[in-house]
C-alpha positions as CSV (number, residue, x, y, z in Angstrom):
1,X,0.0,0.0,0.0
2,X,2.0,3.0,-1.4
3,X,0.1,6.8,-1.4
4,X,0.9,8.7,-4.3
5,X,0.4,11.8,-5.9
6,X,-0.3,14.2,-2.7
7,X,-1.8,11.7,-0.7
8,X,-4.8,11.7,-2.7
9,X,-4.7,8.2,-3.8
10,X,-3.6,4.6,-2.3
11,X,-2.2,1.5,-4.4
12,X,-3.7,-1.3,-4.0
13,X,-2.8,-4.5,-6.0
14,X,-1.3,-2.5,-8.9
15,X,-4.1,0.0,-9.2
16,X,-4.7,3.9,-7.8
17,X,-7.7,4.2,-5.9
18,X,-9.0,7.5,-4.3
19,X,-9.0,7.5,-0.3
20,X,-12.6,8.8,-0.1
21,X,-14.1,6.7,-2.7
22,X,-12.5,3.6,-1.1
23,X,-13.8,4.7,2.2
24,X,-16.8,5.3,1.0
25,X,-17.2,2.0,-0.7
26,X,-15.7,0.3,2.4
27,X,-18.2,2.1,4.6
28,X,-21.5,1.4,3.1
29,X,-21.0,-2.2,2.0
30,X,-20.1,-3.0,5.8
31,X,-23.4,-0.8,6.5
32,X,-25.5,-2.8,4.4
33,X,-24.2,-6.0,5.2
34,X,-24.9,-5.7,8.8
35,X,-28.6,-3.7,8.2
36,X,-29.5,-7.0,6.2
37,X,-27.7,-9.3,8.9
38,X,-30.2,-7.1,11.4
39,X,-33.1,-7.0,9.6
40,X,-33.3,-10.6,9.5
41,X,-35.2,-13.1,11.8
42,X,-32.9,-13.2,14.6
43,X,-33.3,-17.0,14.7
44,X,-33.2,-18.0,11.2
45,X,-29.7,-18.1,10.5
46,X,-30.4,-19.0,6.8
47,X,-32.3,-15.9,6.4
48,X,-29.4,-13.8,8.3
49,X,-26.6,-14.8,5.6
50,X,-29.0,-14.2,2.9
51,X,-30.1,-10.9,4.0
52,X,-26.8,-9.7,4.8
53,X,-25.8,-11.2,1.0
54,X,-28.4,-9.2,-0.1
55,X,-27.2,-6.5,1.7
56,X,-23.5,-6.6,0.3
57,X,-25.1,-7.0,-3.3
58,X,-26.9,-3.6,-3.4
59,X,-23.9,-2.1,-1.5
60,X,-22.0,-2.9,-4.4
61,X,-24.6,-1.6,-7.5
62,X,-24.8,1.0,-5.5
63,X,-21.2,1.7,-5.5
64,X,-20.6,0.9,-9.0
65,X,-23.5,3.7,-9.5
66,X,-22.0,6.6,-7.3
67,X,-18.1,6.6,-8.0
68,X,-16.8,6.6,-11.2
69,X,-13.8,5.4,-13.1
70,X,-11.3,8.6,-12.8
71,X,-8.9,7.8,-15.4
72,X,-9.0,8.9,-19.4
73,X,-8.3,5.8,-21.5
74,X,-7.2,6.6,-25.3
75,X,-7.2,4.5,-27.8
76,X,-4.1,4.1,-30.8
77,X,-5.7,3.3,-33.8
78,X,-2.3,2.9,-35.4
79,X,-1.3,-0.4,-37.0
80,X,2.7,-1.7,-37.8
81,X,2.9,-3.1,-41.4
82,X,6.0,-5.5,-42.3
């Protein structure tokens, strides 16, 4: 875990990833997960892993929905001919 570029971003696993946006994600998935795990039956523990599943699912569409890529791919269209 390196921080680059002002301390604005973290590297994880070969890849920048903003400090709030990872906090964020890392904040309402575990928020989710354990609202699910809650709202379950308390003594159905089926239903509590499901719910919490459920839980981390829409924690992560709604992730992928609120924070964006941040990076500007471009693509070379140029071709080498032997």
């Amino acid at each position: 875990m390196i921080l680059n570029q002002k301390n604005k971003y973290l590297e994880l696993w070969g890849d920048l990833v903003g400090i709030k946006d990872l906090l964020q994600a890392i904040l309402l998935s575990g928020g989710l997960t354990m609202v699910g795990y809650f709202v379950a039956p308390s003594g159905d523990t089926t239903r509590q892993l499901f719910y919490g599943l459920g839980g981390a699912v829409s924690a992560m569409v709604i992730n992928t929905v609120m924070i964006k890529p941040k990076r500007d791919l471009k693509k070379n269209n140029t071709q080498e001919v032997e």
